[in-house]
C-alpha positions in Angstrom: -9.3 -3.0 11.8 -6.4 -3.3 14.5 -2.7 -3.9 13.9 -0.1 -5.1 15.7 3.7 -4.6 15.3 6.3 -7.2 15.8 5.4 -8.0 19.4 4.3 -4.8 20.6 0.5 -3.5 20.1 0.5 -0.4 18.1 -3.1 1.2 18.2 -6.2 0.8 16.4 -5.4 1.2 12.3 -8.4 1.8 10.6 -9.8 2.8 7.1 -12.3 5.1 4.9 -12.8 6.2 1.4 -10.7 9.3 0.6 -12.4 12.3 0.1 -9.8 13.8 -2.7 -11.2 17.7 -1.7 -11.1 17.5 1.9 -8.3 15.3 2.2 -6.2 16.8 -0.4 -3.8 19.4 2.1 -3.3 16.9 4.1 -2.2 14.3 1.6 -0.2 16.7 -0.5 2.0 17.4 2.6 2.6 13.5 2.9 3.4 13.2 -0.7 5.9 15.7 -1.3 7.7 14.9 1.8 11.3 14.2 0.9 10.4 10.0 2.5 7.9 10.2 -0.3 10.4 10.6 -2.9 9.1 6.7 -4.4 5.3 8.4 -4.8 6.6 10.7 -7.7 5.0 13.7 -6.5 7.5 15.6 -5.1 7.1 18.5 -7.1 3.0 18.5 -7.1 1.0 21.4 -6.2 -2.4 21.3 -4.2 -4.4 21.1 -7.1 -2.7 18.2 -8.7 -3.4 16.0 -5.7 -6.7 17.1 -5.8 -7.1 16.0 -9.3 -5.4 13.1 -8.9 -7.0 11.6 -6.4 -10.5 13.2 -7.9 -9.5 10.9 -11.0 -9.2 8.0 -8.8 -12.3 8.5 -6.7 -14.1 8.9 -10.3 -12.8 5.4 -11.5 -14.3 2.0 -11.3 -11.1 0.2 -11.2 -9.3 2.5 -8.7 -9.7 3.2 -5.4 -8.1 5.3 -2.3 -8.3 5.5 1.2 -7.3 7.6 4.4 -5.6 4.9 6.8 -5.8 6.2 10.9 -3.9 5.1 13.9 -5.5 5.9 16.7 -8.3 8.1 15.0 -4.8 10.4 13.5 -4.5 10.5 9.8 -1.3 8.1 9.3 -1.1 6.5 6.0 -2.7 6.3 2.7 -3.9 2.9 0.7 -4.7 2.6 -3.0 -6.3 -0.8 -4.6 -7.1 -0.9 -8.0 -7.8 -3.3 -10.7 -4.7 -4.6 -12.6 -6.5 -5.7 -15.4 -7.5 -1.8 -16.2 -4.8 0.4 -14.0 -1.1 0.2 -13.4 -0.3 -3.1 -15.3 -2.4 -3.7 -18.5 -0.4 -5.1 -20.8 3.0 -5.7 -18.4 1.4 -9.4 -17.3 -1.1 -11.8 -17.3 -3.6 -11.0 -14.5 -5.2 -14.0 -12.7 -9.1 -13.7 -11.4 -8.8 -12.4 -8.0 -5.8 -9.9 -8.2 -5.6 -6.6 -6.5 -3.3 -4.3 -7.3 -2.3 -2.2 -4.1 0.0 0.8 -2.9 0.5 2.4 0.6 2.2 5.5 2.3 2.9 6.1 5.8 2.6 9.4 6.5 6.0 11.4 7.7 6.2 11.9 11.3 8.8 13.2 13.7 8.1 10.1 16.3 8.4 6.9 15.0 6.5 3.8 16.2 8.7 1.0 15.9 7.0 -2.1 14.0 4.0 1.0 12.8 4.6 0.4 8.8 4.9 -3.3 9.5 1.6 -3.3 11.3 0.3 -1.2 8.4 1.3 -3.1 5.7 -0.3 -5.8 7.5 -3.8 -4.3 8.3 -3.5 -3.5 4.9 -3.2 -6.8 3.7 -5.9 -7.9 6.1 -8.3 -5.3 4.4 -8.0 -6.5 1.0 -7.8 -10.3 1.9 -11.1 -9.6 3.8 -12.7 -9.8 0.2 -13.1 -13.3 -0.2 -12.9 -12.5 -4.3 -9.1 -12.0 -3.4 -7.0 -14.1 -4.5 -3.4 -12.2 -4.7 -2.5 -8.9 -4.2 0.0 -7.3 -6.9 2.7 -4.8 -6.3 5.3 -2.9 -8.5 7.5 -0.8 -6.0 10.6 0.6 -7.7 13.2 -1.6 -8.2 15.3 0.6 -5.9 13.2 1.1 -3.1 14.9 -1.7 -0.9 12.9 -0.9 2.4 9.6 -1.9 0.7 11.2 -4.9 -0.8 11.8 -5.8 2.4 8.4 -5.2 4.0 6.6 -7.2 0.9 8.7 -9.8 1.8 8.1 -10.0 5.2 4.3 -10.0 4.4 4.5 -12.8 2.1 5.2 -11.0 -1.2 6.9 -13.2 -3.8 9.1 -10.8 -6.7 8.2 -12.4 -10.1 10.5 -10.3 -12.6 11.4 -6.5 -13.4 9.1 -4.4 -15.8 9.3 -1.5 -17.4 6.8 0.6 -16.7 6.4 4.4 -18.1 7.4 5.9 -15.1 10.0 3.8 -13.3 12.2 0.3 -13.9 9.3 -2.0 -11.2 9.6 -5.2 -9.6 6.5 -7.0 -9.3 5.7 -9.2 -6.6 2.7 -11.1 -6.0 1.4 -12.1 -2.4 -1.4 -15.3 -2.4 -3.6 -15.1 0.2 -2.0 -18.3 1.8 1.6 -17.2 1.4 0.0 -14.4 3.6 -1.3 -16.0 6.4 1.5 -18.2 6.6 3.7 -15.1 7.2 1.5 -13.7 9.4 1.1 -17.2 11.4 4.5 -16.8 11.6 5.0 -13.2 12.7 2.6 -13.5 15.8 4.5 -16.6 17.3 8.1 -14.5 17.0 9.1 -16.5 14.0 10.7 -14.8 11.0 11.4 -16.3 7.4 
């Protein structure tokens, strides 16, 4: 998988399945890092990440990766199931939907256009699966910046929902509402 930000190439972004014990330091310091304050685990301790992500390695319907830019650990991706995890019950699911979540990992130099191109390779991962039909999201109603970066990737917000652990927009992205951002995106062209 490579990415590219808005105009300028920034590395090779590429994926593999989690591996919640090795892994787990390393993700623990990404998600209680004070810019991880939307992941709700700023107050988790080693072992809960591990059995977090255990949980989610152990489930069907749920699935988690290590994202690398430039062979570095840099961000974290999560697709799962809506029909089973995240949403049952808060709307209809359609076949082909994905639910998704990503975190960029803290760093002290920022890559201009990186979680751009992340989000992106991301979307390009699961819209590889021809089953795919539209990815689902449910950010925090708050969190602006990801607003913001759905939107740029194609991501439509359908209504608010209350979900047990935070007030959530969700957005849906169709696979051609992606590509038509993405079209978009490599000629300079913004929406």
């Amino acid at each position: 998988m490579s990415a590219a930000g808005t105009g300028d190439t920034v590395g090779t972004l590429s994926l593999r399945p989690l591996d919640p014990l090795k892994d787990a330091e390393l993700l623990h310091s990404w998600v209680t890092h004070p810019k991880a304050a939307f992941w709700m685990m700023q107050e988790a301790k080693l072992q809960d990440v591990e059995r977090e992500y255990m949980a989610i390695t152990a489930n069907e319907h749920h699935h988690a990766y290590l994202g690398f830019h430039d062979g570095r650990p840099a961000f974290l991706m999560e697709k799962y199931d809506p029909r089973y995890i995240e949403l049952v019950g808060l709307y209809e699911p359609e076949p082909g939907d994905v639910g998704m979540h990503f975190l960029v990992a803290p760093t002290d130099r920022p890559v201009h256009g990186f979680t751009r191109a992340v989000i992106t390779a991301v979307m390009d991962e699961l819209f590889a699966d021809p089953r795919t039909r539209r990815v689902v999201v449910e950010p925090d109603v708050t969190n602006k910046a990801v607003h913001a970066l759905n939107e740029a990737v194609g991501f439509v917000p359908a209504r608010e929902i209350d979900k047990p652990e935070k007030r959530a927009l969700l957005s849906f992205c169709t696979r051609e509402h992606f590509l038509k951002k993405r079209s978009l995106a490599t000629r300079g062209v913004s929406l």
